[in-house]
C-alpha positions in Angstrom: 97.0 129.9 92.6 98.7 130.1 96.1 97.7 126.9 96.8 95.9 124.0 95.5 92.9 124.8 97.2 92.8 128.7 97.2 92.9 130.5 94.3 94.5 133.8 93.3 92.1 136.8 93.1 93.3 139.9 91.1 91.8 142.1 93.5 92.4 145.2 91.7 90.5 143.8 88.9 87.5 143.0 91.1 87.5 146.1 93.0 87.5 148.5 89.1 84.8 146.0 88.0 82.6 147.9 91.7 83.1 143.9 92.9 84.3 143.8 96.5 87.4 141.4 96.6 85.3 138.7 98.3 82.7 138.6 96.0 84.7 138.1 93.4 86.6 135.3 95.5 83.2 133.5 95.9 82.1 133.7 92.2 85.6 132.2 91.3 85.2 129.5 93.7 81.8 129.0 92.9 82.4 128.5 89.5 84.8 125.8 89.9 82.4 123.9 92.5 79.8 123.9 89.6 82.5 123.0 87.0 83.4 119.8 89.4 80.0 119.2 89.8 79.5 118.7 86.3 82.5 116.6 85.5 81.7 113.9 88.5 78.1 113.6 87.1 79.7 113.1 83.8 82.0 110.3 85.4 78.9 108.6 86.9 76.8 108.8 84.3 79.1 107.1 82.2 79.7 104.7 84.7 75.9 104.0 84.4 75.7 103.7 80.9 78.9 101.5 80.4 77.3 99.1 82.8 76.0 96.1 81.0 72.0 96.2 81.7 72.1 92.2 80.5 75.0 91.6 82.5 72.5 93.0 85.9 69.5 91.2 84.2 71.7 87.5 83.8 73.6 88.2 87.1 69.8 88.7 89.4 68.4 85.8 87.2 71.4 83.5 88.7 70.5 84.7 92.0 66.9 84.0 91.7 65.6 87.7 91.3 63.6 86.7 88.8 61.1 90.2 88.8 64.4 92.4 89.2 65.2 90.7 86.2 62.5 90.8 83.8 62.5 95.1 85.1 65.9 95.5 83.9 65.0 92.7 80.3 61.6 95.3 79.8 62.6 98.1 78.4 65.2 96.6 76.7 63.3 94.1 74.6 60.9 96.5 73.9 63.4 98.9 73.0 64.5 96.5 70.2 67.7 94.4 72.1 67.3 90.7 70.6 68.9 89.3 73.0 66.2 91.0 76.0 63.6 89.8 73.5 65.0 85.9 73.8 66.0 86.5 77.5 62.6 87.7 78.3 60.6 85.4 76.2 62.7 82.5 78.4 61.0 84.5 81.2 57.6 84.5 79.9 57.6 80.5 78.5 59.0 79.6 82.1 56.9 82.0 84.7 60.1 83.3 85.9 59.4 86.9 87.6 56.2 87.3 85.2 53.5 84.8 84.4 53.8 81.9 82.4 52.1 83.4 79.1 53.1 81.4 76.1 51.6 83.9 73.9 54.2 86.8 74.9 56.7 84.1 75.3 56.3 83.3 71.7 55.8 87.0 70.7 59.0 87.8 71.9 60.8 85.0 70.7 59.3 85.9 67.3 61.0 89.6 67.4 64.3 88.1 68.7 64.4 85.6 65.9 63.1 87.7 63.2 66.8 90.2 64.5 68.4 86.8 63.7 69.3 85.7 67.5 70.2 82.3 67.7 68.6 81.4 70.8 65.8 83.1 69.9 65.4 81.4 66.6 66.0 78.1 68.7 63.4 78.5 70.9 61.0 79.9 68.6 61.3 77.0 66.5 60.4 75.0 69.8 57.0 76.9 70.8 56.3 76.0 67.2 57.4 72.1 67.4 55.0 72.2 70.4 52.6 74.9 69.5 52.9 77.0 72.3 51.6 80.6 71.9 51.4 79.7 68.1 50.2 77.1 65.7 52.5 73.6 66.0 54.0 73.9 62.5 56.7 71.7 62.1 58.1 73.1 59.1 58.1 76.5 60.7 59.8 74.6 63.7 62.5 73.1 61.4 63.3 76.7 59.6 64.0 78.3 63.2 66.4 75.6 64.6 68.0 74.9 60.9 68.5 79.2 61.3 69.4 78.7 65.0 71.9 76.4 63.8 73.2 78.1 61.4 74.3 81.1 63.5 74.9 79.7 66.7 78.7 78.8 67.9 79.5 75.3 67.9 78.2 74.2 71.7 75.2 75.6 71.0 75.6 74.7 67.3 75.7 71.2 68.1 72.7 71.1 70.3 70.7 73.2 68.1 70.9 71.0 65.0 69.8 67.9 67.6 66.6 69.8 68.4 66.3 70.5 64.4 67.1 66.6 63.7 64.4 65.8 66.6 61.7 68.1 64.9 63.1 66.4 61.1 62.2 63.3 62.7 58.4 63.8 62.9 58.1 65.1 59.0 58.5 64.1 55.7 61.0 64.7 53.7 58.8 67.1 51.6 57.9 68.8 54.8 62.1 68.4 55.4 62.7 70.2 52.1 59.7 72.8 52.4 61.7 73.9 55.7 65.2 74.3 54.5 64.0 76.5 51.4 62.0 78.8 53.8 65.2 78.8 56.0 67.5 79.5 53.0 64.7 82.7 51.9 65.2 83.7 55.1 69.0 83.9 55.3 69.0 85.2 51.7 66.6 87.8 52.7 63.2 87.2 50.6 60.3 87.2 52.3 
């Protein structure tokens, strides 16, 4: 190259291949115009993808973009993402940016829990200590927070195992015992 910006053109090359000189000057330069083209989309669309989708959802729920929220949560939960399964179900049991449907609320908490999401356990344990969008079971609602409690960190830990303690408080201890062996199936893996 004679410069960074114009290229060198072997001119006796283009004129033996029955090119005129330009032409051959605009092929060259088209082809690296294309070939930039291609690596800034690659840059972008990189920069799309390594942008966190539940990073946008969280950051428009703070600001009370609820329906910009449950857009971005959508796909994602039904994609298979636990965590846009709790986040949206939080959506759904609240009315925030869709309606308050404790069916899909629970539905989604369900799929979240059954990927073994704490929060998702947690408040699927909930819609069954109240019997919202499902049967009130507490035994069910004991396995989800004791699984809940199990796997959360300890702030949420902590918290967790007071909702499970609240829920033990209504039951028997042969309902008590009834949960914590489904619980312990569950972490084992049987069905």
């Amino acid at each position: 190259m004679t410069s960074w910006s114009t290229p060198c053109v072997d001119h006796t090359t283009a004129i033996k291949s029955g090119q005129s000189p330009n032409t051959a000057f605009v092929f060259s330069t088209l082809r690296a115009l294309v070939v930039g083209l291609l690596l800034l989309c690659c840059v972008f669309a990189i920069n799309d993808a390594a942008a966190d989708p539940l990073a946008r959802a969280d950051a428009a729920f703070a600001r009370g973009d609820y329906l910009r929220a449950v857009n971005i949560l959508t796909p994602l939960a039904f994609g298979g993402d636990a965590r846009a399964q709790a986040f949206l179900g939080f959506m759904f049991e609240h009315g925030y940016g869709a309606p308050q449907v404790y069916d899909s609320a629970a539905g989604f908490y369900g799929q979240a829990a059954m990927r073994g999401n704490p929060f998702g356990q947690a408040m699927f344990g909930l819609m069954y200590d109240k019997g919202h969008g499902v049967p009130q079971d507490f035994v069910l609602a004991y396995k989800w927070l004791n699984l809940a409690a199990a796997r959360a960190r300890k702030r949420e830990r902590d918290h967790f195992l007071r909702l499970r303690d609240a829920v033990a408080s209504k039951m028997s201890p042969a309902q008590i015992a009834e949960g914590q062996r489904l619980a312990m199936a569950w972490a084992i893996g049987l069905p």
